[in-house]
C-alpha positions in Angstrom: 0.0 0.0 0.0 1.3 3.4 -1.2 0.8 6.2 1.7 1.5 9.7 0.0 4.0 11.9 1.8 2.8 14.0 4.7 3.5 17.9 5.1 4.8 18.7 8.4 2.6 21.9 9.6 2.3 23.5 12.7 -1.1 22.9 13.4 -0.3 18.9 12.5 3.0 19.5 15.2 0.6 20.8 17.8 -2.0 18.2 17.0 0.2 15.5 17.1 1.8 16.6 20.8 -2.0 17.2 22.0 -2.7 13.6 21.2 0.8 12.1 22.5 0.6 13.8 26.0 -2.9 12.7 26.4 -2.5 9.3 25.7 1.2 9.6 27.9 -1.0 11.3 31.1 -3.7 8.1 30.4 -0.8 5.3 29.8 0.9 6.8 33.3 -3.1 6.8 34.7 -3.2 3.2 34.1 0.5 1.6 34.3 1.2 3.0 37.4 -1.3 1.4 40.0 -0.6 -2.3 41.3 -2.4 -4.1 38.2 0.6 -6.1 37.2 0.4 -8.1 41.1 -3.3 -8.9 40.0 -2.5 -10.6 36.5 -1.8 -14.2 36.7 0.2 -16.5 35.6 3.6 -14.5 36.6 5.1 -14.7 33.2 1.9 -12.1 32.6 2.7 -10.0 35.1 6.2 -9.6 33.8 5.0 -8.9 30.7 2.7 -6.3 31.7 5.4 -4.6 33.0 7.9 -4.9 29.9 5.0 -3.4 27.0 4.2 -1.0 30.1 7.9 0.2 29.6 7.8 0.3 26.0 4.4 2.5 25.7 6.0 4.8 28.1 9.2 4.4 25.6 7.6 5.0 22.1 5.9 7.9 24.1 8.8 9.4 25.5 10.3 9.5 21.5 7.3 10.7 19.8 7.1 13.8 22.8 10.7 14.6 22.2 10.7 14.4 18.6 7.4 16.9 18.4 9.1 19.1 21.1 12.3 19.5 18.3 9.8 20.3 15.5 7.9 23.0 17.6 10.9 24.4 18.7 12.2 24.5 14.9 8.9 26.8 14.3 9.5 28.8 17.2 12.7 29.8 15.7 14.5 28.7 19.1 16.7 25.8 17.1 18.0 26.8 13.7 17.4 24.0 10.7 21.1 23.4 10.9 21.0 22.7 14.2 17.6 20.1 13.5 19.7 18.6 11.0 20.6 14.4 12.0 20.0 12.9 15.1 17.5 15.6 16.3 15.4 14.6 12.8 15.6 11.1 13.6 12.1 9.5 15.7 14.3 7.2 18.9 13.7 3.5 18.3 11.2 1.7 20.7 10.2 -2.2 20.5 7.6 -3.5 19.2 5.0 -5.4 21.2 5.5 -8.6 22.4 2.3 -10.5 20.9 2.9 -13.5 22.3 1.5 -12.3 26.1 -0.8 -9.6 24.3 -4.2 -11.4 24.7 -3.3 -12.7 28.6 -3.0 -8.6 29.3 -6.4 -6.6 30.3 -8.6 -4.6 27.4 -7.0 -1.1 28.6 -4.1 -2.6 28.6 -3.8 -3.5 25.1 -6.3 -0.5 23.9 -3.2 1.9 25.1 -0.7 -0.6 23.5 -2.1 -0.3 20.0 -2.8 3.3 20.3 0.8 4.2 21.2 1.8 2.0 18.0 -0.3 3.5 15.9 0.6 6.8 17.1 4.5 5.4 17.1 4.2 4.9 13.3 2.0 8.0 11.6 4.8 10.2 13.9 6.9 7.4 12.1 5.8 8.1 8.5 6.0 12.2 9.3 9.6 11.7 10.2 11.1 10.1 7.7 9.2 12.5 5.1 10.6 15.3 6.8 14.5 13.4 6.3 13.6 12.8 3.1 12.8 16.4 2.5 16.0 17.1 4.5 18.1 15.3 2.3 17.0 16.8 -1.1 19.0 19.4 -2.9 17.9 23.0 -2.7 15.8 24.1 -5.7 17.8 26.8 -6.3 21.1 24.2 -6.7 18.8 21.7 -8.4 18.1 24.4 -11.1 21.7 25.5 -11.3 22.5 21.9 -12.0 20.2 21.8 -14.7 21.4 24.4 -16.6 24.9 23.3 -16.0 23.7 20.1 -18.2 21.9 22.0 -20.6 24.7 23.9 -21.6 
């Protein structure tokens, strides 16, 4: 399946962030009370605990990624500056679904929403490398000339 390139607006920044720290404020809601003791068998529990980790993880990346892009539009980090390891989204592991369906239905709802939110932030990111990584018009056209002639 073919998904078009996505334009990286402020309003998409800022709608993006809204979404990530309320599902960050719900995923610390629910992962931090004792729910892990009450899951059974123990292997469960332990599990729990791990994809509780790696919500908070792909969270933690998306929030920090979306912070970069805002402050690039504020004008408080320069595009030079943005440029490599600030561009890239941090790597989190995927689910383990091999103990998914032992885990309760909030657990998992939270899972798959911080996946799904892990890869459209995903998608946006490595547009804007891609966009990153192209020529300047303004060198591209110089270039063509340079050929023509």
């Amino acid at each position: 399946m073919y998904l078009a390139p996505v334009e990286l607006t402020p309003k998409l920044v800022n709608a993006l962030y809204t979404e990530a720290t309320l599902l960050a404020d719900e995923a610390r809601s629910y992962f931090d009370g004792d729910r892990e003791r009450t899951i059974v068998p123990t292997a469960a529990a332990v599990a729990f605990s791990c994809e509780s980790l790696k919500v908070t993880t792909r969270l933690m990346h998306i929030i920090a990624w979306l912070l970069n892009q805002k402050a690039l539009y504020a004008g408080e980090l320069s595009e030079r500056d943005a440029i490599g390891a600030l561009d890239e989204l941090g790597y989190a592991p995927a689910t383990d679904s091999t103990w998914l369906d032992n885990l309760p239905d909030d657990a998992r709802h939270l899972i798959a929403a911080s996946e799904d939110l892990y890869y459209r932030v995903q998608r946006v990111a490595q547009s804007v490398i891609r966009d990153a990584m192209e020529e300047p018009a303004p060198l591209q056209m110089i270039a063509r000339l340079r050929q023509a002639f």
